[in-house]
CHARMM internal coordinates of N, CA and C (Angstrom, degrees):
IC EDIT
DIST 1 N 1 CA 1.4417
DIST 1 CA 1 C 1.5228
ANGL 1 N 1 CA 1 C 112.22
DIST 1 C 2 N 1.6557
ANGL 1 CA 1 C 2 N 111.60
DIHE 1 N 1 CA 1 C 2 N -22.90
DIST 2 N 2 CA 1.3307
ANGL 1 C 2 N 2 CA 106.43
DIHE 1 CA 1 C 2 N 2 CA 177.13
DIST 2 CA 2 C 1.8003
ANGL 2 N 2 CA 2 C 124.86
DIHE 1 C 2 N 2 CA 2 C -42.80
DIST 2 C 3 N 1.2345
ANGL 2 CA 2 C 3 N 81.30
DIHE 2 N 2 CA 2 C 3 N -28.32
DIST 3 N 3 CA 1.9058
ANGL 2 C 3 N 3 CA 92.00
DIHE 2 CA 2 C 3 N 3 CA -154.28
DIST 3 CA 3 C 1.8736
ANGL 3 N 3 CA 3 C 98.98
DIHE 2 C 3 N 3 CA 3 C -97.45
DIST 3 C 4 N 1.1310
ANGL 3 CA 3 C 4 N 118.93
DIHE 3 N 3 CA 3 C 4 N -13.41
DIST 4 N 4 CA 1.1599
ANGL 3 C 4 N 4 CA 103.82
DIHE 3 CA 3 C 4 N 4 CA 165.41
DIST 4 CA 4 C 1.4628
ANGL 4 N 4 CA 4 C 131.54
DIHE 3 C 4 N 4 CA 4 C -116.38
DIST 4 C 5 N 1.3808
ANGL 4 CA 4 C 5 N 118.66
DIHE 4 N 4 CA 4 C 5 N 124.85
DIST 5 N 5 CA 1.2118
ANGL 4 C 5 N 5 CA 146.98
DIHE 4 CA 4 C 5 N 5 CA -124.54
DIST 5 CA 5 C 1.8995
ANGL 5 N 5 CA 5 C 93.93
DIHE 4 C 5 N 5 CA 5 C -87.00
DIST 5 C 6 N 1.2650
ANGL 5 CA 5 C 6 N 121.02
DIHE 5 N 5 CA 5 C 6 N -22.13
DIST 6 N 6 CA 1.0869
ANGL 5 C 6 N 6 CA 124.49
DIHE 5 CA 5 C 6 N 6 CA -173.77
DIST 6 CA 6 C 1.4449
ANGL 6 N 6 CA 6 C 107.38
DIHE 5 C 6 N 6 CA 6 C -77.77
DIST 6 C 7 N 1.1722
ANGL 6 CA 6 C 7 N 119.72
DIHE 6 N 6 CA 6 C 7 N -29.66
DIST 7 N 7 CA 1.6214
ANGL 6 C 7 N 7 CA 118.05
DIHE 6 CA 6 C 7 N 7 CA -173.85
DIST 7 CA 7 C 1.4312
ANGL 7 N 7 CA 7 C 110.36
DIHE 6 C 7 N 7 CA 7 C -105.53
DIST 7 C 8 N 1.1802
ANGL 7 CA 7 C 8 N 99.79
DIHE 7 N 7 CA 7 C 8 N 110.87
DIST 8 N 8 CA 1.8966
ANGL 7 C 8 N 8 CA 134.23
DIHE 7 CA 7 C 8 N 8 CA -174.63
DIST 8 CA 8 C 1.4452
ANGL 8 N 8 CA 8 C 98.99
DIHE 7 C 8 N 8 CA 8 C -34.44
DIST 8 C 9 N 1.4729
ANGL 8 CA 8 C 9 N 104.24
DIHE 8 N 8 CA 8 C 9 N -63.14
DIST 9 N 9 CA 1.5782
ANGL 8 C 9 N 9 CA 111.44
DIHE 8 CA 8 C 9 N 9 CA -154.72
DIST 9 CA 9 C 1.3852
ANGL 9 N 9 CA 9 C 84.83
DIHE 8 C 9 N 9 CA 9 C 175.87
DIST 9 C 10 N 1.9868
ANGL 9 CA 9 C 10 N 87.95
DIHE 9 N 9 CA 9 C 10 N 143.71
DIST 10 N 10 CA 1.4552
ANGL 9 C 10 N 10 CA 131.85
DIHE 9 CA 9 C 10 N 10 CA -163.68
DIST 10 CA 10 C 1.4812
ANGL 10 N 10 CA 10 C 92.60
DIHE 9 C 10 N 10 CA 10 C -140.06
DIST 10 C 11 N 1.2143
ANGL 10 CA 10 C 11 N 108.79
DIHE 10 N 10 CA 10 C 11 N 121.42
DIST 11 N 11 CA 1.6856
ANGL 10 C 11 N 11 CA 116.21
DIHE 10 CA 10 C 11 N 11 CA 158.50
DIST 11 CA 11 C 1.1376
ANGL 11 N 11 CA 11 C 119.97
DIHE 10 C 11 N 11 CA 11 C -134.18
DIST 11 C 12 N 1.6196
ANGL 11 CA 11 C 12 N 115.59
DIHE 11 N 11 CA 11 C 12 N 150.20
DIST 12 N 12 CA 1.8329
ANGL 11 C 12 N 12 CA 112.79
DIHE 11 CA 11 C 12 N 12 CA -171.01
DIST 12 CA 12 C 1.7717
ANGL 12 N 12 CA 12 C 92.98
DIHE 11 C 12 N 12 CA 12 C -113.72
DIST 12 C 13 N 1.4426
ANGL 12 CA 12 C 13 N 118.23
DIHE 12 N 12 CA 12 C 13 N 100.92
DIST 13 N 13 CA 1.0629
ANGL 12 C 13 N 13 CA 92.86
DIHE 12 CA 12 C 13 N 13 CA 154.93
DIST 13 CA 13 C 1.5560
ANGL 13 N 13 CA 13 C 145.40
DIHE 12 C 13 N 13 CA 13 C -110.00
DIST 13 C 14 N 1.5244
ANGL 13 CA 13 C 14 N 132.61
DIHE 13 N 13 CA 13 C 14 N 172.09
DIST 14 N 14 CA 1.3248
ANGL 13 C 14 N 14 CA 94.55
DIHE 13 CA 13 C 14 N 14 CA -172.21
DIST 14 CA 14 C 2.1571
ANGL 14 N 14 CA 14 C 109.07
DIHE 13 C 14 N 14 CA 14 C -115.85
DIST 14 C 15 N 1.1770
ANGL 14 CA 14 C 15 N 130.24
DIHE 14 N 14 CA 14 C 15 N -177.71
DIST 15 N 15 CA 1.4356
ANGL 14 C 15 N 15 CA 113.81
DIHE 14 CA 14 C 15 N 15 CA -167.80
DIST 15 CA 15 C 1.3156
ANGL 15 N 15 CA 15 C 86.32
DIHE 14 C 15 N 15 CA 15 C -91.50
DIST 15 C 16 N 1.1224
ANGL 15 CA 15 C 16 N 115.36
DIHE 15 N 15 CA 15 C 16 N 132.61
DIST 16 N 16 CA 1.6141
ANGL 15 C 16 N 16 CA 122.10
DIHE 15 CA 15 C 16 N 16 CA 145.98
DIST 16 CA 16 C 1.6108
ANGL 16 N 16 CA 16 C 128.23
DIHE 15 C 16 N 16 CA 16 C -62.13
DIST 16 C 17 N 1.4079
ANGL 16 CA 16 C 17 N 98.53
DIHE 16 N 16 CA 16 C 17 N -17.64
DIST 17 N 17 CA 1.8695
ANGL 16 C 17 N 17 CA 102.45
DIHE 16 CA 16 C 17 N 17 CA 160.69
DIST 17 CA 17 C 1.5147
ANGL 17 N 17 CA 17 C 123.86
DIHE 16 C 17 N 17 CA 17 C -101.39
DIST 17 C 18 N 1.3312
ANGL 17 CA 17 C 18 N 108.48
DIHE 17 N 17 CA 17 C 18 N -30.46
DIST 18 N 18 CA 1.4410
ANGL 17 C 18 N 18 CA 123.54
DIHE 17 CA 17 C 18 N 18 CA 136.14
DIST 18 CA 18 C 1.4961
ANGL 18 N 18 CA 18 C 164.60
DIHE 17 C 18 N 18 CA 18 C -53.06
DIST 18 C 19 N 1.0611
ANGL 18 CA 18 C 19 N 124.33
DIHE 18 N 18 CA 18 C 19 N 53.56
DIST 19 N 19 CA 1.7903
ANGL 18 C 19 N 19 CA 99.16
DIHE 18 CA 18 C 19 N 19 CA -133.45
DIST 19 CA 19 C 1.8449
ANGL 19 N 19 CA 19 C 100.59
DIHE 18 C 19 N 19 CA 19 C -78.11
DIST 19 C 20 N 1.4666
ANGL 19 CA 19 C 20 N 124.28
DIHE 19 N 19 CA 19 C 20 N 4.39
DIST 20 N 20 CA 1.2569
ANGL 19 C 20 N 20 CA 125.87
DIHE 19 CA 19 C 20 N 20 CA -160.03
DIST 20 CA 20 C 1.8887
ANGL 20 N 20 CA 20 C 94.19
DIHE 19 C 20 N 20 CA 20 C -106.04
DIST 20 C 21 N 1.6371
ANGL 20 CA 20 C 21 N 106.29
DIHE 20 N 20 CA 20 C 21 N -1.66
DIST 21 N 21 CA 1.4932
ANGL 20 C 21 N 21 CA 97.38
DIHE 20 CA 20 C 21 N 21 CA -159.09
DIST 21 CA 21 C 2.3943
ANGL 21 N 21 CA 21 C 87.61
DIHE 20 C 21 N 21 CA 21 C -122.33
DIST 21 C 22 N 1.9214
ANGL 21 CA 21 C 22 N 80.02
DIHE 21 N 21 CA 21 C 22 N 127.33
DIST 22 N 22 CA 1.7657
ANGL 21 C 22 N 22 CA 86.91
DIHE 21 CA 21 C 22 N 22 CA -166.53
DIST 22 CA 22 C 1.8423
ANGL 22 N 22 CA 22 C 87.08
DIHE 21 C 22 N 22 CA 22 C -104.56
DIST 22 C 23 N 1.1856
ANGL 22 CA 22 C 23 N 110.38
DIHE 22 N 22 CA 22 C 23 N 151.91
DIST 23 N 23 CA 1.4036
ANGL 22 C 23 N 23 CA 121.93
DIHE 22 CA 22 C 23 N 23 CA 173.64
DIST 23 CA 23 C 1.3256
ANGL 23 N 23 CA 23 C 97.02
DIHE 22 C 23 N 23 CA 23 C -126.49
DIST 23 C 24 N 1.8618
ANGL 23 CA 23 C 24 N 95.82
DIHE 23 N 23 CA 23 C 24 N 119.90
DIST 24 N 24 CA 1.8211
ANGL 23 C 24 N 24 CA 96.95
DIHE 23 CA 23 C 24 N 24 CA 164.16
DIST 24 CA 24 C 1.1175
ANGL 24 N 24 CA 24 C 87.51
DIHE 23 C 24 N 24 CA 24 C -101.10
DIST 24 C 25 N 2.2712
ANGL 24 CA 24 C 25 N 99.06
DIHE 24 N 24 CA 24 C 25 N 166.56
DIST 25 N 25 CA 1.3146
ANGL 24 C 25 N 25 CA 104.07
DIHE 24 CA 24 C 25 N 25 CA 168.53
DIST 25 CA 25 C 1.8325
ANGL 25 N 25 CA 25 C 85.12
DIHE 24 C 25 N 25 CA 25 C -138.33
DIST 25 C 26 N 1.2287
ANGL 25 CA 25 C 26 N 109.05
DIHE 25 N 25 CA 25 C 26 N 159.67
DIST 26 N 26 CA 1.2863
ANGL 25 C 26 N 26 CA 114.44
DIHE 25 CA 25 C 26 N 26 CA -156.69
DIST 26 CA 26 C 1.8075
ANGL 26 N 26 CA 26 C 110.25
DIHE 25 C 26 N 26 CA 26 C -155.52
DIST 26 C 27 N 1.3067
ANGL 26 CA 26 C 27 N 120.93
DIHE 26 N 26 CA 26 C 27 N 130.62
DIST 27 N 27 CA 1.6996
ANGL 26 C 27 N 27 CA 112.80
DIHE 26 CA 26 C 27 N 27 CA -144.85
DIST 27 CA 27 C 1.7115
ANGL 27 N 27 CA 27 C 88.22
DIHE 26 C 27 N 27 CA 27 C -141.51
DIST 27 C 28 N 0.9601
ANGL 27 CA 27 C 28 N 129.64
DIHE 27 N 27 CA 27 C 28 N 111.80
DIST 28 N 28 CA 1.6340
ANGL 27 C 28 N 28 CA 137.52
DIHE 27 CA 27 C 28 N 28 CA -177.40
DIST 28 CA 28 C 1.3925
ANGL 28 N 28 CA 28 C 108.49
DIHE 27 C 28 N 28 CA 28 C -106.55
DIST 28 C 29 N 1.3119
ANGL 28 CA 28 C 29 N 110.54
DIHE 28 N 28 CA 28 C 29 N 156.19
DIST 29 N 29 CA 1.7095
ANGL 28 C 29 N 29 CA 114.23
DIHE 28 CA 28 C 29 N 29 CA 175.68
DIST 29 CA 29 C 2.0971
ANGL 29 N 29 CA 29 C 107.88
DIHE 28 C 29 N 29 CA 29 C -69.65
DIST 29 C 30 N 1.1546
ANGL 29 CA 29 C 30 N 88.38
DIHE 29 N 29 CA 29 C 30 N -25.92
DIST 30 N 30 CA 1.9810
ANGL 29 C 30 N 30 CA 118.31
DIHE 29 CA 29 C 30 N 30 CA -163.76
DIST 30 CA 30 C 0.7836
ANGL 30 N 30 CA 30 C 142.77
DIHE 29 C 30 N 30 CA 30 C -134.52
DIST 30 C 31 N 1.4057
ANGL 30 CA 30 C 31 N 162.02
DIHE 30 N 30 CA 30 C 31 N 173.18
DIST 31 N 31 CA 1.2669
ANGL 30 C 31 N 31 CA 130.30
DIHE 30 CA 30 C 31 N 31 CA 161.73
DIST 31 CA 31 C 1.3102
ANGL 31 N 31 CA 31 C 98.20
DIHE 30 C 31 N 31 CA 31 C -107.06
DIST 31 C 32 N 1.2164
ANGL 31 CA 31 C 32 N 133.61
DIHE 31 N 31 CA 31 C 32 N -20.38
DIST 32 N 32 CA 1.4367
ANGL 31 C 32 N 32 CA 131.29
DIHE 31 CA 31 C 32 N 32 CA 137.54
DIST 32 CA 32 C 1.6197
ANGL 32 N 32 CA 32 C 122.79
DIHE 31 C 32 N 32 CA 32 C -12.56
DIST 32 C 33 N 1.4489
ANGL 32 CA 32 C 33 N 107.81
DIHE 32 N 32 CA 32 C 33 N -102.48
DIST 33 N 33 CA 1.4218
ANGL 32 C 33 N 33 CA 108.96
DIHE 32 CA 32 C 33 N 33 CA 145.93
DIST 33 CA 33 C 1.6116
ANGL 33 N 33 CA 33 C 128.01
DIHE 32 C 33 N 33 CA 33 C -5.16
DIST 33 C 34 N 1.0049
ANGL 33 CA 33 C 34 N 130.09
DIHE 33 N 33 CA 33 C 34 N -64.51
DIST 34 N 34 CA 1.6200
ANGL 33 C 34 N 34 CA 122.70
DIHE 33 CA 33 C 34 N 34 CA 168.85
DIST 34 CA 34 C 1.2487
ANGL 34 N 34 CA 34 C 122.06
DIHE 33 C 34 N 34 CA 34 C -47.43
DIST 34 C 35 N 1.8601
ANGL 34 CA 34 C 35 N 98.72
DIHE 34 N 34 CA 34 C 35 N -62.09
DIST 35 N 35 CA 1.7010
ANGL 34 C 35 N 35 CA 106.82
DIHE 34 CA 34 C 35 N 35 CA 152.93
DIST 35 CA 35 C 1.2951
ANGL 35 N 35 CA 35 C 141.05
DIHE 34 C 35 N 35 CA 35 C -9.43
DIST 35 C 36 N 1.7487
ANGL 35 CA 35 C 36 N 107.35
DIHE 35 N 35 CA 35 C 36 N -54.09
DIST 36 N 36 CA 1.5262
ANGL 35 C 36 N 36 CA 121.92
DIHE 35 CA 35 C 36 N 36 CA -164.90
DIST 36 CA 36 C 1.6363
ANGL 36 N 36 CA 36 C 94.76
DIHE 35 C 36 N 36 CA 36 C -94.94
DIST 36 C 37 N 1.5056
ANGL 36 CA 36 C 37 N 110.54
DIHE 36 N 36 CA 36 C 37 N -20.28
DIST 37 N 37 CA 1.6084
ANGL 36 C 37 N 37 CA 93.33
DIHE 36 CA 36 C 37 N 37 CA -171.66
DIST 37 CA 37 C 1.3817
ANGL 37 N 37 CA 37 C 105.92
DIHE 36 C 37 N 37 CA 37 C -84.12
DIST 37 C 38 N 1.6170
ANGL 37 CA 37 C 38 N 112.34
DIHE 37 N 37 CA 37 C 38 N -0.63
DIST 38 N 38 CA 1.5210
ANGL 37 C 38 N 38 CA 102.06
DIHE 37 CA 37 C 38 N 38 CA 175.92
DIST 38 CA 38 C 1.6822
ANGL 38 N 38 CA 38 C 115.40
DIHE 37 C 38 N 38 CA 38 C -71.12
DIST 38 C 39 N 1.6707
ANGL 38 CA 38 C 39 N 82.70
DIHE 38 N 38 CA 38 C 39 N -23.57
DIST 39 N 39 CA 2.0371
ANGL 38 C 39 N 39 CA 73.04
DIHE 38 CA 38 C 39 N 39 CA -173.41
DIST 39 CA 39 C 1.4447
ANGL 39 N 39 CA 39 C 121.64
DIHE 38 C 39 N 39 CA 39 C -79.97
DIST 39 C 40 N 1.5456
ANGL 39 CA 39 C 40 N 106.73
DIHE 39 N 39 CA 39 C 40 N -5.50
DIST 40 N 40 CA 1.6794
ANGL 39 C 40 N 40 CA 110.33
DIHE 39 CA 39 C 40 N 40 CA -176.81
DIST 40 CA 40 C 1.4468
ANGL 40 N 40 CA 40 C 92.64
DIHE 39 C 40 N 40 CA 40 C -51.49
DIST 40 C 41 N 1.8036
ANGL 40 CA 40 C 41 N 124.57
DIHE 40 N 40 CA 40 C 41 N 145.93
DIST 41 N 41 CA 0.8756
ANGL 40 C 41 N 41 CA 141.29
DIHE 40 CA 40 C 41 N 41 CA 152.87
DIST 41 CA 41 C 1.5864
ANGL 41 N 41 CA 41 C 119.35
DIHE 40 C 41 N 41 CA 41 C -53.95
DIST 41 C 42 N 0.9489
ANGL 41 CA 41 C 42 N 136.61
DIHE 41 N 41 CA 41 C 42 N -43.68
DIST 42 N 42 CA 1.6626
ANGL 41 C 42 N 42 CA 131.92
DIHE 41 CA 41 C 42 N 42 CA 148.47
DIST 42 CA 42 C 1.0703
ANGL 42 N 42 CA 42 C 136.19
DIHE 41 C 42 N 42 CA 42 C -43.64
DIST 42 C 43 N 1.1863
ANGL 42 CA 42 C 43 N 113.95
DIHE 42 N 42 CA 42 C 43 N -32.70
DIST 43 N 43 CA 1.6197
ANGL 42 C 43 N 43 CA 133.16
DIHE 42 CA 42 C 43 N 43 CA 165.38
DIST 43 CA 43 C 1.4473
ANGL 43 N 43 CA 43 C 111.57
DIHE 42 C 43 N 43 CA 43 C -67.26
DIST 43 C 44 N 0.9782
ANGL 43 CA 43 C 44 N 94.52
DIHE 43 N 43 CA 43 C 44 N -55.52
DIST 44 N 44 CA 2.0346
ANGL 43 C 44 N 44 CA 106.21
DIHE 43 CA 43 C 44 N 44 CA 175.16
DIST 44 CA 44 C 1.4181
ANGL 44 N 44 CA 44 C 105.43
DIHE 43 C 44 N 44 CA 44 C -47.27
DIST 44 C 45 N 1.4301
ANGL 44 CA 44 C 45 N 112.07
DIHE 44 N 44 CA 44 C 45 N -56.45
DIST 45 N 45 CA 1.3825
ANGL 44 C 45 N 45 CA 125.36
DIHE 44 CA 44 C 45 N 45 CA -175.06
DIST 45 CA 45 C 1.7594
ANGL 45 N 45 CA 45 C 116.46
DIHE 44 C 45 N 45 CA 45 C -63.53
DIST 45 C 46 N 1.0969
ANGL 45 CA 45 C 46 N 104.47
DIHE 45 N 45 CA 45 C 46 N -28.91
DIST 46 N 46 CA 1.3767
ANGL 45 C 46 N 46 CA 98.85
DIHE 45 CA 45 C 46 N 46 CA 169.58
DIST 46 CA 46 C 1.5869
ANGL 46 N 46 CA 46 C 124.29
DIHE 45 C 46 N 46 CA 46 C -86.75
DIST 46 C 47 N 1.7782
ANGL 46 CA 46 C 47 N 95.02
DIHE 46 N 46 CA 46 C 47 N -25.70
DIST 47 N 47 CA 1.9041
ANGL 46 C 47 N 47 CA 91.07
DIHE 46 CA 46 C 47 N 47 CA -173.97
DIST 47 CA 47 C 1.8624
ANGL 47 N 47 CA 47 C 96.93
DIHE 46 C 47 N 47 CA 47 C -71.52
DIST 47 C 48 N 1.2124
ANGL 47 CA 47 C 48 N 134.28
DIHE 47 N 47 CA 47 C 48 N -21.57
DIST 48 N 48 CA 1.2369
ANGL 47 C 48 N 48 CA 145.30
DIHE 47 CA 47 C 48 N 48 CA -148.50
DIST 48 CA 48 C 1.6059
ANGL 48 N 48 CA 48 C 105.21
DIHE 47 C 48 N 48 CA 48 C -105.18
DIST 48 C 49 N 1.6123
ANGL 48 CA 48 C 49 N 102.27
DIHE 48 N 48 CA 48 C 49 N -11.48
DIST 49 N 49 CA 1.5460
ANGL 48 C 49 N 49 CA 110.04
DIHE 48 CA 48 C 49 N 49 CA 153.47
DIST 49 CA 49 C 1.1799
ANGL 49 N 49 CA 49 C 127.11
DIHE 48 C 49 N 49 CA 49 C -98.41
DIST 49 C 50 N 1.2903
ANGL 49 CA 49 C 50 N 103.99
DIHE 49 N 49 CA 49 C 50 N -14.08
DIST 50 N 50 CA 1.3803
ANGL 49 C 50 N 50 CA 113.55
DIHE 49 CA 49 C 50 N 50 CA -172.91
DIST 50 CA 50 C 1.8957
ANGL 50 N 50 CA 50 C 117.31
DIHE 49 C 50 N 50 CA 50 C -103.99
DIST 50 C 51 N 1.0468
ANGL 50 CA 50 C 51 N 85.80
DIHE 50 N 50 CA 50 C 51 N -35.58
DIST 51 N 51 CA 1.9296
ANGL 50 C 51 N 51 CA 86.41
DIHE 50 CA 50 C 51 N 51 CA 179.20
DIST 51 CA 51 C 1.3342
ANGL 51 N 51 CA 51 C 109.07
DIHE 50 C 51 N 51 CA 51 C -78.26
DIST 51 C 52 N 1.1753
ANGL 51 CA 51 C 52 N 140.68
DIHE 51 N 51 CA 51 C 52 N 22.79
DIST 52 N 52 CA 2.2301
ANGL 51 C 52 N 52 CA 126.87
DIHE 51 CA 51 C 52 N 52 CA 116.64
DIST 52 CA 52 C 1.4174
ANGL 52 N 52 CA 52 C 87.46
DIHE 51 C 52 N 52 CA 52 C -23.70
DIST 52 C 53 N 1.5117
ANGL 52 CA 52 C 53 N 104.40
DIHE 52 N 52 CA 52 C 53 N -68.32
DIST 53 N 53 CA 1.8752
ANGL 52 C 53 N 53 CA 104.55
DIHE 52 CA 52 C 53 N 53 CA -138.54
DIST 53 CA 53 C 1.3159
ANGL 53 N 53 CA 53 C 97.03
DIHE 52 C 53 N 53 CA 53 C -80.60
DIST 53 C 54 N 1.5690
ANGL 53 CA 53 C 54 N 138.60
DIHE 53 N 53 CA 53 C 54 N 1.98
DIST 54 N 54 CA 1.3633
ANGL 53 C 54 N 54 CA 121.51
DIHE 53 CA 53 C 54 N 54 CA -177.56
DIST 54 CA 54 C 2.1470
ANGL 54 N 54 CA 54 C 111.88
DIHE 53 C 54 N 54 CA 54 C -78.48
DIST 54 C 55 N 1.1311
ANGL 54 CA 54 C 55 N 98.16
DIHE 54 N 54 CA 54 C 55 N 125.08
DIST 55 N 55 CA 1.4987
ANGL 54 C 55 N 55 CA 89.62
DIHE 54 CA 54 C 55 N 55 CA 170.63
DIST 55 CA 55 C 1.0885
ANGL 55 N 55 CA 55 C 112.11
DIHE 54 C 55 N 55 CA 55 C -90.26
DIST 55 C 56 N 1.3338
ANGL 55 CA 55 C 56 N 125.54
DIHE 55 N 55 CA 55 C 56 N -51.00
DIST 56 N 56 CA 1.2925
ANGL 55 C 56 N 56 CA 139.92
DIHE 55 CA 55 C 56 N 56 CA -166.48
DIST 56 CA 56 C 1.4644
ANGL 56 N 56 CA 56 C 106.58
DIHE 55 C 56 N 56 CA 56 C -140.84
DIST 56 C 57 N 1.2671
ANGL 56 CA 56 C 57 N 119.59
DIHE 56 N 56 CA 56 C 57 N 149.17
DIST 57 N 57 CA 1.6071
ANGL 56 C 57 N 57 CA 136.69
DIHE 56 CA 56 C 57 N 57 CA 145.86
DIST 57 CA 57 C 1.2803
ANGL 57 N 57 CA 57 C 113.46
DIHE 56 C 57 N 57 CA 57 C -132.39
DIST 57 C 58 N 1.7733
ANGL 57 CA 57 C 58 N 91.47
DIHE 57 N 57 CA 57 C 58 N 137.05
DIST 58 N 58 CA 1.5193
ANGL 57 C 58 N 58 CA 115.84
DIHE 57 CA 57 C 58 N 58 CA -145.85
DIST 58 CA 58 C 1.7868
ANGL 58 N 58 CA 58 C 88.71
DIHE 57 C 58 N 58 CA 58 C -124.86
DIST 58 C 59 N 1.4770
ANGL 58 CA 58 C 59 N 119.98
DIHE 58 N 58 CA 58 C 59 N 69.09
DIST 59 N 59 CA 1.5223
ANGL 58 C 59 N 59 CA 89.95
DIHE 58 CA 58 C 59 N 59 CA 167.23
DIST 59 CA 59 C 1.7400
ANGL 59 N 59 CA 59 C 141.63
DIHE 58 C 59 N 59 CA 59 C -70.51
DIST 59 C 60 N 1.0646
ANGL 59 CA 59 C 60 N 99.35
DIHE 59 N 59 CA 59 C 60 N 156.43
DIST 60 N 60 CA 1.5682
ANGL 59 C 60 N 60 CA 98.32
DIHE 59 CA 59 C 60 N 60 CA -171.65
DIST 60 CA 60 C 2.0027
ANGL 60 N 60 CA 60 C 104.26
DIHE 59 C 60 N 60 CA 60 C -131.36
DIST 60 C 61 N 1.3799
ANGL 60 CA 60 C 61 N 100.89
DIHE 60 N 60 CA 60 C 61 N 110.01
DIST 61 N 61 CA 1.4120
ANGL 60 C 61 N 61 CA 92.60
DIHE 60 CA 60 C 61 N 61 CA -178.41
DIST 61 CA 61 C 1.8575
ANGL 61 N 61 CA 61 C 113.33
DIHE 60 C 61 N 61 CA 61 C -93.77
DIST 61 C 62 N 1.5475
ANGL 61 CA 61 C 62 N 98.82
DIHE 61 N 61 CA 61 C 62 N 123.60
DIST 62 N 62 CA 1.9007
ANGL 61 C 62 N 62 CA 102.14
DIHE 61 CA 61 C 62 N 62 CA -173.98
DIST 62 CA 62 C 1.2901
ANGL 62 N 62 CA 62 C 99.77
DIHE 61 C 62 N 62 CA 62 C -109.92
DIST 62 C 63 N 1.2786
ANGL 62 CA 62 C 63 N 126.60
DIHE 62 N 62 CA 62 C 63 N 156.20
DIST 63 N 63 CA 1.2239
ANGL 62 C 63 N 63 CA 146.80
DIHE 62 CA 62 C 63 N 63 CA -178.83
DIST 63 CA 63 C 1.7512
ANGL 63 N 63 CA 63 C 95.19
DIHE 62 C 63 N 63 CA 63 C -106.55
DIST 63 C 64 N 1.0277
ANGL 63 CA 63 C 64 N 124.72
DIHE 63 N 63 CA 63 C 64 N 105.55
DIST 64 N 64 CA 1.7341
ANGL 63 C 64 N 64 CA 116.75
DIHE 63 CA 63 C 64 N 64 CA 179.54
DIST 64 CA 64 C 1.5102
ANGL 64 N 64 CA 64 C 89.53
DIHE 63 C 64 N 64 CA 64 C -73.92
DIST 64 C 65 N 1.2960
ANGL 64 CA 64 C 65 N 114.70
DIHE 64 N 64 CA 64 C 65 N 147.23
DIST 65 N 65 CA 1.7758
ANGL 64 C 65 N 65 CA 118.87
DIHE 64 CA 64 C 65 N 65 CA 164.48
DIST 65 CA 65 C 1.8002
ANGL 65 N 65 CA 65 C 96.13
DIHE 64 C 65 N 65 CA 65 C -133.94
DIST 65 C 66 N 0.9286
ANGL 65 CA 65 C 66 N 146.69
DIHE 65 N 65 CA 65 C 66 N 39.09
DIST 66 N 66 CA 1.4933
ANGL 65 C 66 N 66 CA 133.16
DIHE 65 CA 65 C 66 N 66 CA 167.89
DIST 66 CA 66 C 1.6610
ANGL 66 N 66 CA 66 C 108.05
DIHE 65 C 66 N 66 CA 66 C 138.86
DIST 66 C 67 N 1.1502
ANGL 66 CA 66 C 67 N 109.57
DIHE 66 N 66 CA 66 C 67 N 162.38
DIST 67 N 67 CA 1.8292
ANGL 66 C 67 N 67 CA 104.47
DIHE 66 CA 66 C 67 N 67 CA 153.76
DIST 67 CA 67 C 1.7892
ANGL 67 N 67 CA 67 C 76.84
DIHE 66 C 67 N 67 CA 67 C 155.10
DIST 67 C 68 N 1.7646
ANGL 67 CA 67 C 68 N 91.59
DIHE 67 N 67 CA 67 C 68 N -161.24
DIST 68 N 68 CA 1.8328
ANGL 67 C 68 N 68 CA 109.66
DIHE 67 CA 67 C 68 N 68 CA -178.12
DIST 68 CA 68 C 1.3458
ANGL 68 N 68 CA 68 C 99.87
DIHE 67 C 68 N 68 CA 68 C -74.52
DIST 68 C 69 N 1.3617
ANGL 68 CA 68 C 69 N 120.83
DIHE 68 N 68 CA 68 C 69 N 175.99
DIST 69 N 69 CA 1.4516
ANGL 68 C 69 N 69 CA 112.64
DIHE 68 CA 68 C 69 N 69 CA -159.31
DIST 69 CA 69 C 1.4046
ANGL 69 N 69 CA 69 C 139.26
DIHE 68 C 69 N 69 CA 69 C -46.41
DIST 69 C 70 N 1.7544
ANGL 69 CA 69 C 70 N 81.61
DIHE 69 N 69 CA 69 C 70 N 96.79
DIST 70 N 70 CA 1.6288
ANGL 69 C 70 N 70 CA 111.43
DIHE 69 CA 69 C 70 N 70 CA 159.15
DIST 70 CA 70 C 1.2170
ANGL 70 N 70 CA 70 C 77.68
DIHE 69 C 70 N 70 CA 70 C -132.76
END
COOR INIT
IC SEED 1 N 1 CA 1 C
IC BUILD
């Protein structure tokens, strides 16, 4: 996610009551944009390494309106 310029901010976090349960948070220019980064071939390659470990996905759609850097 570093390298593409469309996605705001990526965070891994982990539960502090959980320690087996990871929370991403993930901030796009678009919903477009998110869209297209699904088709990067690297991207593919990583969700397809990674979902063993997916239990669940829980989306949550936010409207950012302000805060520290935004």
């Amino acid at each position: 996610m570093k390298d593409n310029a469309d996605c705001e901010l990526y965070l891994v976090n982990v539960s502090e009551d959980d320690p087996d349960a990871i929370w991403v948070m993930e901030l796009w220019r678009s919903a477009e944009a998110h869209t297209n980064s699904l088709k990067d071939p690297a991207a593919i390659a990583l969700i397809q390494q990674a979902r063993p470990l997916i239990a669940a996905i829980e989306p949550v759609k936010l409207r950012p309106v302000g805060g520290k850097g935004f």
